[in-house]
N, C-alpha and C positions, 0 to 999 in steps of 0.2 A: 504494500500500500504506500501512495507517494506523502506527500508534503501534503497537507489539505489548509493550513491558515501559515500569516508568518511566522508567527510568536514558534513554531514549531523549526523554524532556520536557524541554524547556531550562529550564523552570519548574526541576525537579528539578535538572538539572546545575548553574542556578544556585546554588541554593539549599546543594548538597552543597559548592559555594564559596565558601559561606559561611559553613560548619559549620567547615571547611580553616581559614579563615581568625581564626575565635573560636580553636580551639584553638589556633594558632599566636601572637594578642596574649595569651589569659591564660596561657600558659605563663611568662610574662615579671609576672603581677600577683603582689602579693607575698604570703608565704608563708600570712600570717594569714586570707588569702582565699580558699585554697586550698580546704575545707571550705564556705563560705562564698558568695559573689560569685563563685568558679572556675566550681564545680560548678551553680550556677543559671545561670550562661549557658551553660556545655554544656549540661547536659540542653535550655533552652530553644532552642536553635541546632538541637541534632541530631532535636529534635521538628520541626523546618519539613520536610524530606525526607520525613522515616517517616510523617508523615502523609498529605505528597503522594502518596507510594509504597501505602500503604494506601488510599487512597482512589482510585486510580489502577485499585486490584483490584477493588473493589466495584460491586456491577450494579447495584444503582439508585442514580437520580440525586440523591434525596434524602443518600443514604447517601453519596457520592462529595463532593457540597457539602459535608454536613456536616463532612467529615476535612477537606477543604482551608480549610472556616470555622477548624477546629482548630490549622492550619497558619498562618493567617493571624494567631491570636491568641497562637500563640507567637512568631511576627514578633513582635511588638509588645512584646511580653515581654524579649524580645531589645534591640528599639531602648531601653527603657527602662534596659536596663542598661550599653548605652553612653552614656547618655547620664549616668548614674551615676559609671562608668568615666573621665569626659571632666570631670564637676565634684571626681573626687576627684583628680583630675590623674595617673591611673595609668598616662601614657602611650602609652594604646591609639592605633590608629591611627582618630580616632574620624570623619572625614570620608568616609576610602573605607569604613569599616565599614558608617555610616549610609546609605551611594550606595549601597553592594551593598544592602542592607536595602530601602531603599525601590525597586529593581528589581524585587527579589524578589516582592516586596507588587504591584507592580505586576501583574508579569506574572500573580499568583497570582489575582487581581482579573481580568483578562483571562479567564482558564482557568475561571473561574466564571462568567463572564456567556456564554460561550462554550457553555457545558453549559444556562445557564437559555434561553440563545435557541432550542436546540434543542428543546427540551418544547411 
């Protein structure tokens, strides 16, 4: 029996741990960032799932790459802002944040060549 929802992708369950995990170091970034650097890494974190998740629904395969391309370039969005995070010395956890990240990305890269070898 195949995949039937996303929440069932490790890609996804990944990724949703890593949404877990942004909201739980910037709760901790300080106040003046809150508005700022808070809010631009949530929104960029909790775009990696919803995209997967959206494009997880969509029937064609054009359309299905295309969201997980969207997913991938909010990874990226993400790593840059820890890495932001790591030179302002904000004490994020910037090692495993980056290791979750670059799994994420991996697997995400996986899950798209996977869909292009079927075509």
């Amino acid at each position: 029996m195949g995949i039937e929802c996303f929440e069932q992708l490790d890609v996804w369950q990944e990724s949703h741990q890593l949404v877990l995990l942004v909201y739980r170091d910037t709760g901790a970034l300080p106040m003046d960032e809150k508005l700022g650097l808070v809010s631009q890494m949530r929104r960029s974190a909790v775009s990696v799932p919803a995209n997967i998740a959206e494009g997880f629904k969509r029937r064609g395969t054009a359309d299905k790459i295309r969201f997980y391309n969207i997913a991938q370039a909010s990874l990226e969005e993400l790593r840059y802002y820890f890495i932001l995070c790591r030179d302002l010395e904000y004490g994020i956890a910037y090692d495993s944040s980056v290791e979750k990240a670059e799994r994420v990305g991996k697997m995400l890269n996986a899950l798209i060549k996977s869909i292009e070898r079927s075509l």
